[in-house]
N, C-alpha and C positions, 0 to 999 in steps of 0.2 A: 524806622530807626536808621542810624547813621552806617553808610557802610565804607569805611576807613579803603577796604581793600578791593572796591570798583577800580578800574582801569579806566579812565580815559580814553576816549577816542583818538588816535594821531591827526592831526591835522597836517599832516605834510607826509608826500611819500619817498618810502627807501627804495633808492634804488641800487641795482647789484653795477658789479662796475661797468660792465657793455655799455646800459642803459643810460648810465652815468656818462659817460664816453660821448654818446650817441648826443646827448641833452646839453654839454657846454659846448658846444660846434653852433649853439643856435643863435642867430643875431641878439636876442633879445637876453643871454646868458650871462651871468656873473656869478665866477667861479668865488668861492669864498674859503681859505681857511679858517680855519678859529685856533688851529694850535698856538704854544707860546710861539714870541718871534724865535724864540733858540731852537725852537721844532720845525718852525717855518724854515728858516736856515739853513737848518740838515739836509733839505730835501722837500718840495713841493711839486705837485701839479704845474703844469704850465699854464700862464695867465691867471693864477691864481692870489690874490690880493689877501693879507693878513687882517683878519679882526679876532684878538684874543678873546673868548668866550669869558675866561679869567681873569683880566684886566676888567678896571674899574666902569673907563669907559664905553663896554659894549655895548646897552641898550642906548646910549647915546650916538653911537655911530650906524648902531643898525637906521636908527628914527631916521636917519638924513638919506638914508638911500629912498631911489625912486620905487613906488608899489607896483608899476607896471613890469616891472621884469621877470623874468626867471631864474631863482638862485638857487645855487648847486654847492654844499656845504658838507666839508669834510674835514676829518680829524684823524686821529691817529688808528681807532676800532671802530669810528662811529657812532660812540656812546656820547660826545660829548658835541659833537654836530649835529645830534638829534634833537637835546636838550635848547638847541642854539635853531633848531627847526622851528621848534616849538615855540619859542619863543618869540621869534619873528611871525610865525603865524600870529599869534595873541596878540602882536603887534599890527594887524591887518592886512601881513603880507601874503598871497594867496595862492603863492607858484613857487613853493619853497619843496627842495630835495634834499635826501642829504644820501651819502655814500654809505652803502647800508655794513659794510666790511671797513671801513675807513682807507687811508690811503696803505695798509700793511697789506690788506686785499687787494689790492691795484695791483694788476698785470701789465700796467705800459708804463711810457717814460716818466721817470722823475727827474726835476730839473734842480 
């Protein structure tokens, strides 16, 4: 029988913010928001490039990026960088993180 309320395996892991911290220092890293740009705006990580999870065209800009890197994705709790994890995983990318508290959890600078 069908079971509506399996869980899913994650295919991408949360990281807490150290960890987080520790993994965009690395050459091969691209920090990614997903908030709105008006979110982006207020306040982001450093080096961190906007792709709106909620705009139209996010699975279209995810597609163009390279699979070889490591991407490090965050939002406002983390709820919706995770969703945005996920989905790049499915998408065949295979070194996807996301910030497990969002940037409200972030203990260092916001730019």
């Amino acid at each position: 029988m069908f079971n509506f309320f399996r869980t899913q395996p994650k295919n991408y892991t949360d990281l807490n913010s150290e960890d987080f911290k520790k993994g965009i220092t690395a050459s091969d890293a691209v920090l990614i928001d997903v908030r709105s740009a008006g979110e982006f705006q207020s306040g982001k990580i450093k080096g961190a490039r906007n792709i709106d999870i909620m705009g139209s065209g996010f699975i279209n800009q995810i597609q163009n990026l390279p699979k070889d890197k490591k991407y490090y994705l965050y939002c406002r709790s983390g709820n919706r960088s995770g969703q945005a994890c996920s989905l790049m995983a499915k998408n065949g990318f295979e070194h996807v993180n996301n910030l497990a508290d969002g940037i409200m959890g972030w203990p260092y600078d916001i730019v």
